[in-house]
DRENDO-1510 file (C-alpha; in Angstrom, 1 decimal, always signed):
<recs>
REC; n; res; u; v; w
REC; 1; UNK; -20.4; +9.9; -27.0 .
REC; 2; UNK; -21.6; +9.1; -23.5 .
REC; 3; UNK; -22.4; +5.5; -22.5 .
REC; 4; UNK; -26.3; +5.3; -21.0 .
REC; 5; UNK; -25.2; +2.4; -19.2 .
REC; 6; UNK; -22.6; +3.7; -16.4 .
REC; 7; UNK; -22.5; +7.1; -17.4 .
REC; 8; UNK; -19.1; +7.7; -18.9 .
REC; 9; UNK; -18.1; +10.2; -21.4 .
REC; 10; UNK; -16.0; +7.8; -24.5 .
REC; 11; UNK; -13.9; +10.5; -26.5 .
REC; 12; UNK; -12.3; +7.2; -28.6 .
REC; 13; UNK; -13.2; +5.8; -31.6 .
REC; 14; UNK; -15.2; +2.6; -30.4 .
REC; 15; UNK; -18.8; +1.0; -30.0 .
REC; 16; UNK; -18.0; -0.4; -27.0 .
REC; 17; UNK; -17.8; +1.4; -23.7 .
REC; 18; UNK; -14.3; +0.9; -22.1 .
REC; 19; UNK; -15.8; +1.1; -18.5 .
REC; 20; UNK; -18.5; -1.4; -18.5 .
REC; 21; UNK; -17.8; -3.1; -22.2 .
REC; 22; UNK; -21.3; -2.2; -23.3 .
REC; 23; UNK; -22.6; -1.1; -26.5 .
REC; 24; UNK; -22.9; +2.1; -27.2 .
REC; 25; UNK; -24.6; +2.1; -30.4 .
REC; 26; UNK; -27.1; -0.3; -31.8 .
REC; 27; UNK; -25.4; -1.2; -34.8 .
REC; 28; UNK; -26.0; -4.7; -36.1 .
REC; 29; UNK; -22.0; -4.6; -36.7 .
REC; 30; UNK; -21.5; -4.5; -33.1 .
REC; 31; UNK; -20.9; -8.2; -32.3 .
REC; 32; UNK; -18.0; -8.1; -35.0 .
REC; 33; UNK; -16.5; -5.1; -33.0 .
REC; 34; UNK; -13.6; -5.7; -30.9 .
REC; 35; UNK; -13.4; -4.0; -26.9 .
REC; 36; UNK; -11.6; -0.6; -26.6 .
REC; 37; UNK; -9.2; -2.7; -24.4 .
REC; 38; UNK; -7.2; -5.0; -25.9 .
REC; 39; UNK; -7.2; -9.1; -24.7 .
REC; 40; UNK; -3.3; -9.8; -23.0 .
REC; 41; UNK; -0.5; -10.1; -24.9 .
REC; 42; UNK; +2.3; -12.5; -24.9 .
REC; 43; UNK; +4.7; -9.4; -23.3 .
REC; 44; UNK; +1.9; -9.5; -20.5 .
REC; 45; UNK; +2.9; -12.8; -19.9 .
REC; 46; UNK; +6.4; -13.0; -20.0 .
REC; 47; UNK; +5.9; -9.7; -17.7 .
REC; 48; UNK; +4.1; -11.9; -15.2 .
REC; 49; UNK; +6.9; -14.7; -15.9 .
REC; 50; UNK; +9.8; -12.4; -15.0 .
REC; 51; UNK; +8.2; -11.5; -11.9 .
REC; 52; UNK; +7.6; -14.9; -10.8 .
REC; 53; UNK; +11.3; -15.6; -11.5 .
REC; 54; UNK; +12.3; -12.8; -9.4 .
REC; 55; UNK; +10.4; -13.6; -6.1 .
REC; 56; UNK; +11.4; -17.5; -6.5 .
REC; 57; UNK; +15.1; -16.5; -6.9 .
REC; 58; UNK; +14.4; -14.2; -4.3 .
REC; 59; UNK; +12.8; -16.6; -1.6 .
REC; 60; UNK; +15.5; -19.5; -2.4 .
REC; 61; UNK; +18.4; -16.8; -1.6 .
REC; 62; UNK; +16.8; -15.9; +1.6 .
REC; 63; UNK; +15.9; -19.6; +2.8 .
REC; 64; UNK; +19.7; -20.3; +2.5 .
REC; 65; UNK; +20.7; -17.0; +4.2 .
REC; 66; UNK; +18.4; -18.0; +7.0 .
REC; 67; UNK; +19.6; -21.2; +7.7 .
REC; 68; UNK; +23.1; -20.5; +7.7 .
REC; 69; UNK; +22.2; -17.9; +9.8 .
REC; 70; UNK; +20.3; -20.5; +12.5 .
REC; 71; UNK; +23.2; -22.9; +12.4 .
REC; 72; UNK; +25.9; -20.2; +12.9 .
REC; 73; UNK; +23.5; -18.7; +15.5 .
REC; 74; UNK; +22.4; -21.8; +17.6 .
REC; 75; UNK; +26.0; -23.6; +16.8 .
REC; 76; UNK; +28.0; -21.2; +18.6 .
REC; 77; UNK; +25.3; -21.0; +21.0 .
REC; 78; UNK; +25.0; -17.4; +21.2 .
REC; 79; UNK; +22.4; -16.2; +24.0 .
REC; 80; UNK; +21.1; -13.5; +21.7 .
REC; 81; UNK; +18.9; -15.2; +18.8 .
REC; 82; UNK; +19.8; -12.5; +16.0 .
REC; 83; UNK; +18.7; -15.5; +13.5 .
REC; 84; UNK; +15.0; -14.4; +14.1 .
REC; 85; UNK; +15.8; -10.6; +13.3 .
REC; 86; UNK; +17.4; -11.9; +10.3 .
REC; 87; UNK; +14.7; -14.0; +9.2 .
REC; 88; UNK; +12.1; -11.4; +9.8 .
REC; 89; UNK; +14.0; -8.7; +7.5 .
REC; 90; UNK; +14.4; -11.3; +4.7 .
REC; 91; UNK; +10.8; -12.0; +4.9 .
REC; 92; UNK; +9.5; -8.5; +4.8 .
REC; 93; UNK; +11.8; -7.6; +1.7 .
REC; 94; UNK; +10.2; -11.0; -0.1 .
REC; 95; UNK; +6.4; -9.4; +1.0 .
REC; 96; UNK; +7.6; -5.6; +0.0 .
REC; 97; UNK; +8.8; -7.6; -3.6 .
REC; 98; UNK; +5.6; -9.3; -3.6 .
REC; 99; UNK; +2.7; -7.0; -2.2 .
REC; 100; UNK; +4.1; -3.9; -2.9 .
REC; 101; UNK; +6.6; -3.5; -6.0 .
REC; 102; UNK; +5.2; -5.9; -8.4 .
REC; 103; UNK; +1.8; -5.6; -6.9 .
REC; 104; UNK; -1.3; -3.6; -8.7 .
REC; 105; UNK; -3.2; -2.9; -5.4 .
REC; 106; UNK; -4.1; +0.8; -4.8 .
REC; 107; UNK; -1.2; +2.8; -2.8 .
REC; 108; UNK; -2.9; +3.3; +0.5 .
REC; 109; UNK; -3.3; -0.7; +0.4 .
REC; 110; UNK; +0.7; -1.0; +0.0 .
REC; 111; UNK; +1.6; +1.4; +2.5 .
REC; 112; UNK; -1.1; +0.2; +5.1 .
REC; 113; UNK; +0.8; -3.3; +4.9 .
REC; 114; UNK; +4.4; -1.3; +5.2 .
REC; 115; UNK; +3.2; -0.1; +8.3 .
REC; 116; UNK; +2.5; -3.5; +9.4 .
REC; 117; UNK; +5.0; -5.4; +8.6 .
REC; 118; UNK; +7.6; -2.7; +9.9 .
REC; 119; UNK; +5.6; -2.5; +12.8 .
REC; 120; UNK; +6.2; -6.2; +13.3 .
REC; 121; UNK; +9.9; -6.0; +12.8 .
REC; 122; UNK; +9.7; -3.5; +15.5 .
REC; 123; UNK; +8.2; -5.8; +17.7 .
REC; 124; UNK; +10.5; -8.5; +17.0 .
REC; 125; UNK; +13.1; -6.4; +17.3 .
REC; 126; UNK; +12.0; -5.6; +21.0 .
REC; 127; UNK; +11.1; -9.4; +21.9 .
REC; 128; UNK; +14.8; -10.6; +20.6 .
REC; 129; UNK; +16.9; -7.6; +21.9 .
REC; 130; UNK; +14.9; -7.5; +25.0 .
REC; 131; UNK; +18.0; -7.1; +27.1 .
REC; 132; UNK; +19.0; -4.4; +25.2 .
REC; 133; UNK; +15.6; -3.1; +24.7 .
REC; 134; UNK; +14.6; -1.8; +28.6 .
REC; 135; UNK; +11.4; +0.5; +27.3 .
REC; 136; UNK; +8.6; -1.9; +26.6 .
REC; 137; UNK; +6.4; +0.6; +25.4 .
REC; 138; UNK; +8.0; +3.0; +22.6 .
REC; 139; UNK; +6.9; +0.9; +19.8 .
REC; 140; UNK; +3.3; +2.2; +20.1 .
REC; 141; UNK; +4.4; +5.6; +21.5 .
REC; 142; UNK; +6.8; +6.8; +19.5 .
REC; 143; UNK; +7.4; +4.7; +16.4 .
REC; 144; UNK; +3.9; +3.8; +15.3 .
REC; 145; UNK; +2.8; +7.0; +14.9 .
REC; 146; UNK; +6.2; +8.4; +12.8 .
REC; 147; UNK; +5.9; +5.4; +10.7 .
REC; 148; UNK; +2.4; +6.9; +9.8 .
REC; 149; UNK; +3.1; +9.9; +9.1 .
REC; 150; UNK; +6.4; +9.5; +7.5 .
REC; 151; UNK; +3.7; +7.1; +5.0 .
REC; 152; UNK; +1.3; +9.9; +4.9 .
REC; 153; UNK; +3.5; +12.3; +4.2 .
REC; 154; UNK; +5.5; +10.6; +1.2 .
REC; 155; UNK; +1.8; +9.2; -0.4 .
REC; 156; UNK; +0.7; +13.3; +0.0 .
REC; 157; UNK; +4.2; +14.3; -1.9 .
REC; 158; UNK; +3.3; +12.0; -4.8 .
REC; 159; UNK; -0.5; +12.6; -5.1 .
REC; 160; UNK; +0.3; +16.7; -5.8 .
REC; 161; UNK; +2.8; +15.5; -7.7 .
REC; 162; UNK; +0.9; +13.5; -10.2 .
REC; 163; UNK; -2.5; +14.6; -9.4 .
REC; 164; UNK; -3.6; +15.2; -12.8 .
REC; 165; UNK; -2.2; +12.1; -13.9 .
REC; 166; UNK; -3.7; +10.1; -11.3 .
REC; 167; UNK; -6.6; +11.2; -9.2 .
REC; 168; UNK; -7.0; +7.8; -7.6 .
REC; 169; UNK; -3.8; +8.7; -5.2 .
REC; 170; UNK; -6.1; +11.5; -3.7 .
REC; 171; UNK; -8.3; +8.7; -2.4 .
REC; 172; UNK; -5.5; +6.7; -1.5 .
REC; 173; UNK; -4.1; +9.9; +0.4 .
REC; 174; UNK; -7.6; +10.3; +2.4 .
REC; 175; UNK; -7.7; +6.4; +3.1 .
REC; 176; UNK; -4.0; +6.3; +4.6 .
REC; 177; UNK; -4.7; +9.5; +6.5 .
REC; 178; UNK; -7.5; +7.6; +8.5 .
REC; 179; UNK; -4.9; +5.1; +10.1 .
REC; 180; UNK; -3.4; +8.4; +11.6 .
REC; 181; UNK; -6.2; +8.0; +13.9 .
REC; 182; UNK; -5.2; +4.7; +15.5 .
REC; 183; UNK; -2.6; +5.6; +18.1 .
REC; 184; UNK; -5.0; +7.9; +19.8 .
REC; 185; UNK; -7.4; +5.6; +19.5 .
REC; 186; UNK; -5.4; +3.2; +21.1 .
REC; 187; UNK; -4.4; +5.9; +24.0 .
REC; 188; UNK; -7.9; +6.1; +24.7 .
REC; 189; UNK; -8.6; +2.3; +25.8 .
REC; 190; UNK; -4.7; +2.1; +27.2 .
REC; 191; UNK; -2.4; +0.2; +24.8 .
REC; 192; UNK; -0.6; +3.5; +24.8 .
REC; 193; UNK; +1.3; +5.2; +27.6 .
REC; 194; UNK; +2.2; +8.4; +26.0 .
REC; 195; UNK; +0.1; +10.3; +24.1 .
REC; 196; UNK; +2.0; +13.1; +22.6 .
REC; 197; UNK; +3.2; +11.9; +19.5 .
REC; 198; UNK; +0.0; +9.9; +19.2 .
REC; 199; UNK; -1.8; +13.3; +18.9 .
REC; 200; UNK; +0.8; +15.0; +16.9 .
REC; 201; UNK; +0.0; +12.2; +14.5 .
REC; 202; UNK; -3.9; +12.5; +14.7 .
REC; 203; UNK; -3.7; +16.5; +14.5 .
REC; 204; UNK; -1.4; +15.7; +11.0 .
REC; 205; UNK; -3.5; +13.2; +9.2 .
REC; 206; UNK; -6.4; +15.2; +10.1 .
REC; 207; UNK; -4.5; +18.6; +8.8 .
REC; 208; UNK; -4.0; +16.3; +5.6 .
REC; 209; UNK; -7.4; +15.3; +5.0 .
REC; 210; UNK; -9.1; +19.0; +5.3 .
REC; 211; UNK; -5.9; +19.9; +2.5 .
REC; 212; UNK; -7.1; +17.3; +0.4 .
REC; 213; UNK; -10.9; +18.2; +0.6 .
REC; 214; UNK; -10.5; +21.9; +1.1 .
REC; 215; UNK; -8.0; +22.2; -2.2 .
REC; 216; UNK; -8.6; +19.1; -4.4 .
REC; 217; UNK; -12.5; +19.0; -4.2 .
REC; 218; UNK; -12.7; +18.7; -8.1 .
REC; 219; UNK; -10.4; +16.2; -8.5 .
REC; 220; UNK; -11.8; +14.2; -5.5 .
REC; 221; UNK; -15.6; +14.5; -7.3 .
REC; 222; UNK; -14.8; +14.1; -10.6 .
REC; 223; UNK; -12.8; +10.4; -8.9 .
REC; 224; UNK; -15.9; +9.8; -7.1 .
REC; 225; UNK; -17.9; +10.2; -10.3 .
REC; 226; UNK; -15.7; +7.9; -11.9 .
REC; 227; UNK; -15.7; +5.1; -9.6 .
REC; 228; UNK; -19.8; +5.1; -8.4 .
REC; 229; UNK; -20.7; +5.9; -12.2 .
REC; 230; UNK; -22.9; +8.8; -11.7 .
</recs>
């Protein structure tokens, strides 16, 4: 049965279309007809309890592992301000808890924002431990673009892993490869200094996308097909 509303080919047993809830008969039963999907459940709610549980506990730990930290860091009035580092690293595990484990966001979105926030530990890193730190400038050269790839790479493992279970991560994939694109794009206006790894990075992500379009054209159209409701 295929729904003349979006499109979609229904292989269950309903009346209603489980894409765009319409009806796909005219049946003057319908309105007593329940939707393919069924309303949330009391174990969706306790799921979502749990989870808000877990980042509160979560968040209270690290507040008091922070402070002590600041007192034993400013008390003995240590030139090095480690309690920032600290702070930052407890922080990023609370938004990788939040945003990315217990998150439903598409996997591209998750691993754009680890790429961030490492990216910002970096940083940190080289603003606190500046004495120890002398090269002002590897962050973008060097570590941006592994991080990247490293990302790439690992979100190109799972899609051929689980590409017939979930065509979505082929989109995710091709999404995630574009950011491979950025440290040569910032060479080019001058934020970079180095531009070797920054290419090396660009050349992979863009070996990576022609995989994906060359060998999972199918899968990447029939996604397509799914999303725009052709």
């Amino acid at each position: 049965m295929r729904c003349k509303f979006c499109n979609v080919e229904v292989d269950c047993k309903t009346h209603i279309c489980p894409l765009c809830h319409e009806k796909l008969t005219t049946d003057e039963n319908d309105e007593k007809l329940l939707p393919a999907f069924p309303p949330k459940t009391a174990k969706t709610e306790r799921k979502k309890h749990t989870h808000f549980t877990l980042t509160n506990v979560y968040l209270a730990a690290s507040t008091i592992i922070f402070l002590v930290c600041i007192a034993v860091n400013f008390g003995l009035h240590q030139p090095t301000k480690w309690c920032w580092m600290v702070g930052a690293i407890l922080l990023y595990g609370f938004l990788t808890m939040r945003n990315t484990v217990l998150s439903s966001s598409s996997a591209w979105i998750k691993a754009f924002w680890q790429i961030v926030m490492i990216s910002l530990i970096m940083w940190l890193a080289q603003v606190v431990f500046d004495d120890i730190m002398t090269d002002t400038y590897w962050l973008l050269d060097l570590a941006l673009p592994i991080i990247i790839m490293l990302s790439v790479l690992t979100l190109g493992i799972i899609s051929c892993a689980l590409v017939r279970r979930n065509k979505a991560l082929l989109y995710d994939t091709l999404f995630l490869s574009l950011i491979g694109f950025l440290p040569i794009i910032f060479y080019a206006v001058g934020l970079v200094q180095k531009v070797l790894a920054s290419a090396i990075c660009a050349g992979f992500c863009a070996a990576v996308i022609a995989c994906v379009v060359i060998f999972a054209r199918k899968e990447i159209v029939d996604e397509m097909e799914r999303r725009l409701h052709w």
